[in-house]
C-alpha positions as CSV (number, residue, x, y, z in Angstrom):
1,X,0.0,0.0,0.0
2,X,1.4,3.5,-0.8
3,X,1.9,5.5,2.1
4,X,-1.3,8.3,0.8
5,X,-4.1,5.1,1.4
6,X,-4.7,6.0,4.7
7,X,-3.7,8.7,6.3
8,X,-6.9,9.7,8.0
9,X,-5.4,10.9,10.6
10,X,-4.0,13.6,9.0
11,X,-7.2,15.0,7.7
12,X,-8.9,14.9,10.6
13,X,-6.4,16.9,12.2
14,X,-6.3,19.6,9.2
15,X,-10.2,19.5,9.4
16,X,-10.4,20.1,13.1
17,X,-7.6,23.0,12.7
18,X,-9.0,25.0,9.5
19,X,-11.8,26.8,10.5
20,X,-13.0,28.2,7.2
21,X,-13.2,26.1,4.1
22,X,-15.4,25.4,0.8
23,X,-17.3,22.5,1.2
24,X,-19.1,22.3,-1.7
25,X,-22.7,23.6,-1.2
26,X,-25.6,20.7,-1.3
27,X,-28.9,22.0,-1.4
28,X,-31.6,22.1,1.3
29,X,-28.2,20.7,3.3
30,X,-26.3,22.5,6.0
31,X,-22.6,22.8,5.0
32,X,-19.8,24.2,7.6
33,X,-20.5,27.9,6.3
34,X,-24.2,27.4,7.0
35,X,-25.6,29.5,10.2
36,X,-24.9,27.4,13.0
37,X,-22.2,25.1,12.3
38,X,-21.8,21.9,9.7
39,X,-24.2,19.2,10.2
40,X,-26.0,16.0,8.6
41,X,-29.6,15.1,7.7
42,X,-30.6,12.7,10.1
43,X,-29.9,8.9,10.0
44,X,-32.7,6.2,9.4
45,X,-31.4,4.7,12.6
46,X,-28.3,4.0,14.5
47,X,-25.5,1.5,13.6
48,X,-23.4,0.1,16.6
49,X,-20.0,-0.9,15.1
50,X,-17.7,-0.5,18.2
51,X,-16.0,-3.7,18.3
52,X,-16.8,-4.7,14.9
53,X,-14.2,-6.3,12.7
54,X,-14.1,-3.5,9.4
55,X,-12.9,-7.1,7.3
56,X,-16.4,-8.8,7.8
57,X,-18.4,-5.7,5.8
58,X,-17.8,-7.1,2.6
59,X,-19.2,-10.5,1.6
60,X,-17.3,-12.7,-0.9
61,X,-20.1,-12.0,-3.4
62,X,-19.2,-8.2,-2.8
63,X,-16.2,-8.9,-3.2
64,X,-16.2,-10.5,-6.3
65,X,-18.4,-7.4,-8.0
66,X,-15.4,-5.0,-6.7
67,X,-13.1,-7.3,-8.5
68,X,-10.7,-7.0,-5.7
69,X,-9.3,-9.8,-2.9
70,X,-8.4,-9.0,0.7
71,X,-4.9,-7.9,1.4
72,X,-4.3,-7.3,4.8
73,X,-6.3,-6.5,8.5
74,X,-4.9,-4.3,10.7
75,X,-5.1,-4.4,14.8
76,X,-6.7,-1.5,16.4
77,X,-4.6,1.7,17.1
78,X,-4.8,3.2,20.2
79,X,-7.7,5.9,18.9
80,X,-10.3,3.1,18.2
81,X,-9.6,3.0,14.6
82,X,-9.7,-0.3,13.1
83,X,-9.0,-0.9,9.2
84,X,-9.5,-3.6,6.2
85,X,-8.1,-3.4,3.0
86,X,-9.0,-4.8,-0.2
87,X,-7.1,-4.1,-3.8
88,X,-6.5,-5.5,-7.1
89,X,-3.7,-5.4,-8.4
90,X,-0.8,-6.4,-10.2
91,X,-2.8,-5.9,-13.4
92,X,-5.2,-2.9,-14.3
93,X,-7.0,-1.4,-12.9
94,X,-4.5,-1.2,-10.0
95,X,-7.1,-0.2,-7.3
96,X,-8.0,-1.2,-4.0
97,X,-10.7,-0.2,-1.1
98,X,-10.1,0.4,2.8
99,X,-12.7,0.0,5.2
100,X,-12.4,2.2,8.5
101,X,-14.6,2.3,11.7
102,X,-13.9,5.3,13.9
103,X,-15.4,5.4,17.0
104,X,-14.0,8.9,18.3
105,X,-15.6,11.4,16.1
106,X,-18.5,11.7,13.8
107,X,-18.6,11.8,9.7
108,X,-20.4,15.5,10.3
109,X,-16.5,16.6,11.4
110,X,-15.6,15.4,7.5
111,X,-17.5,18.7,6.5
112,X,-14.7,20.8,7.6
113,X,-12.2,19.6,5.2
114,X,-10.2,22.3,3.9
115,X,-10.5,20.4,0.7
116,X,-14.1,20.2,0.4
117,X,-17.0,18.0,1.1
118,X,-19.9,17.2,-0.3
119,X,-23.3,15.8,1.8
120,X,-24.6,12.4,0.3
121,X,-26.7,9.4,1.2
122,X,-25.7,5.9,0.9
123,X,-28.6,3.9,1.4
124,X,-30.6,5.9,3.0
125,X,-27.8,7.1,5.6
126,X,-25.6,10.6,5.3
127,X,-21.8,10.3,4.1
128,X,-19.9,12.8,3.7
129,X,-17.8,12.4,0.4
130,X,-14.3,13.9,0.4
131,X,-10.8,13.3,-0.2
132,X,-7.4,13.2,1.6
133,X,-5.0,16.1,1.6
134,X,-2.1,13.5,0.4
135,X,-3.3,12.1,-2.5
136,X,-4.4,13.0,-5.9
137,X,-7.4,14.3,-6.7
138,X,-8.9,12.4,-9.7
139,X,-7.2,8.6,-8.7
140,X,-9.0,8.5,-4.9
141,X,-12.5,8.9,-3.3
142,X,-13.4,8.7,0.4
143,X,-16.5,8.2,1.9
144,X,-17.4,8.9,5.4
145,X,-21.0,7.2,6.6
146,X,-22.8,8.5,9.4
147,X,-23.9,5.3,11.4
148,X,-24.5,7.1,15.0
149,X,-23.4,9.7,16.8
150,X,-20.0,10.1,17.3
151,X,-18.9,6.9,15.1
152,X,-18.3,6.9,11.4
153,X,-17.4,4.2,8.8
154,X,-15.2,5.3,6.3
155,X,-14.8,3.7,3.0
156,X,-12.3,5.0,0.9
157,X,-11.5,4.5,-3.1
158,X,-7.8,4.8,-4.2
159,X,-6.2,4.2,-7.7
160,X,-3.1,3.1,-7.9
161,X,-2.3,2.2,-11.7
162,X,-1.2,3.9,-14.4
163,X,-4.3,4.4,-16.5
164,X,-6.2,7.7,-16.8
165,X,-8.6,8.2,-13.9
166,X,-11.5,10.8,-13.4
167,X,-12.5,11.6,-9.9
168,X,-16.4,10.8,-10.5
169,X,-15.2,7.4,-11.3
170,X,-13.4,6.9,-8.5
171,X,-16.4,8.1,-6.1
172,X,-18.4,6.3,-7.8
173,X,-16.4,3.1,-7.1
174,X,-16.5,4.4,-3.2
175,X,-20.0,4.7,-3.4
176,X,-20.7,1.4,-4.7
177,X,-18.4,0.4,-1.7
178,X,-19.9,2.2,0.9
179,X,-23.6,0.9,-0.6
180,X,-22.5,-2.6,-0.3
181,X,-21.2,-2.3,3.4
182,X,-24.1,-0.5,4.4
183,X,-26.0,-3.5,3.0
184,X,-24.0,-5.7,4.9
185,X,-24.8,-4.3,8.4
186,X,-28.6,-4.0,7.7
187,X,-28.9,-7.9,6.6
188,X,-27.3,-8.6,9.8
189,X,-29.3,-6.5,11.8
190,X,-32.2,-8.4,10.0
191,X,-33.4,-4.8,8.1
């Protein structure tokens, strides 16, 4: 993995420092320059993922439609983070996914990218869609979904090869991702 796949970290940190930004404006939904601070539509219910291995959201049939195998599983750091990631590679596309549960801030603090953000809903829940302040633009996509307050999933999209790429591919691939872990959780909460 090239050291720009994850580093989450770092943009919640810049998000949390930069106090005025250009999320890109959503209509009829709050953005961090709307009166009263950034904020979310509300969720169709709450998701409890503390303790929840990130590895297990995607079935093999998932899987097998992202064209991608799983590569490695990482023990969770000492902020509660725990991540799985999937890629494809070494022929084209060179691309792979990570799945993140964060359990020490909410997807609403995503809005504050100094980058952007844009609101979304990914099966009926919010996500904020974004991007990391280390990679390039068009080749990654991250999703962040708001399951319940204070925790977050995020799936992120990140091209690796050598081919052109166009960012509405890649969030597009993210939020195929993102749909198909969402799914995931709500057949095994029976909904």
């Amino acid at each position: 993995m090239r050291a720009r796949a994850i580093p989450t970290f770092a943009v919640v940190a810049a998000a949390l420092i930069v106090s005025s930004c250009s999320p890109a404006p959503v209509v009829g939904v709050p953005t961090a320059h709307s009166p009263g601070g950034a904020s979310l539509p509300p969720r169709p219910g709450d998701i409890v993922i503390d303790g929840l291995d990130p590895c297990s959201l995607l079935a093999d049939e998932q899987l097998i439609q992202l064209d991608v195998g799983i590569s490695a599983n990482r023990e969770p750091r000492r902020d509660g983070r725990r991540t799985c990631q999937w890629r494809h590679t070494p022929d084209e596309p060179r691309e792979g996914y990570v799945v993140e549960i964060h359990i020490a801030y909410g997807a609403e603090v995503m809005l504050r990218n100094p980058l952007g953000a844009d609101v979304i809903r990914v099966a009926g829940f919010p996500a904020v869609e974004t991007q990391t302040l280390y990679a390039p633009r068009e080749e990654t996509c991250q999703i962040f979904l708001d399951v319940a307050a204070g925790r977050t999933i995020q799936v992120s999209y990140d091209y690796l090869g050598n081919l052109p790429m166009i960012r509405e591919v890649a969030c597009k691939k993210a939020r195929t991702a993102a749909e198909f872990v969402i799914q995931t959780l709500l057949t095994r909460a029976g909904g």
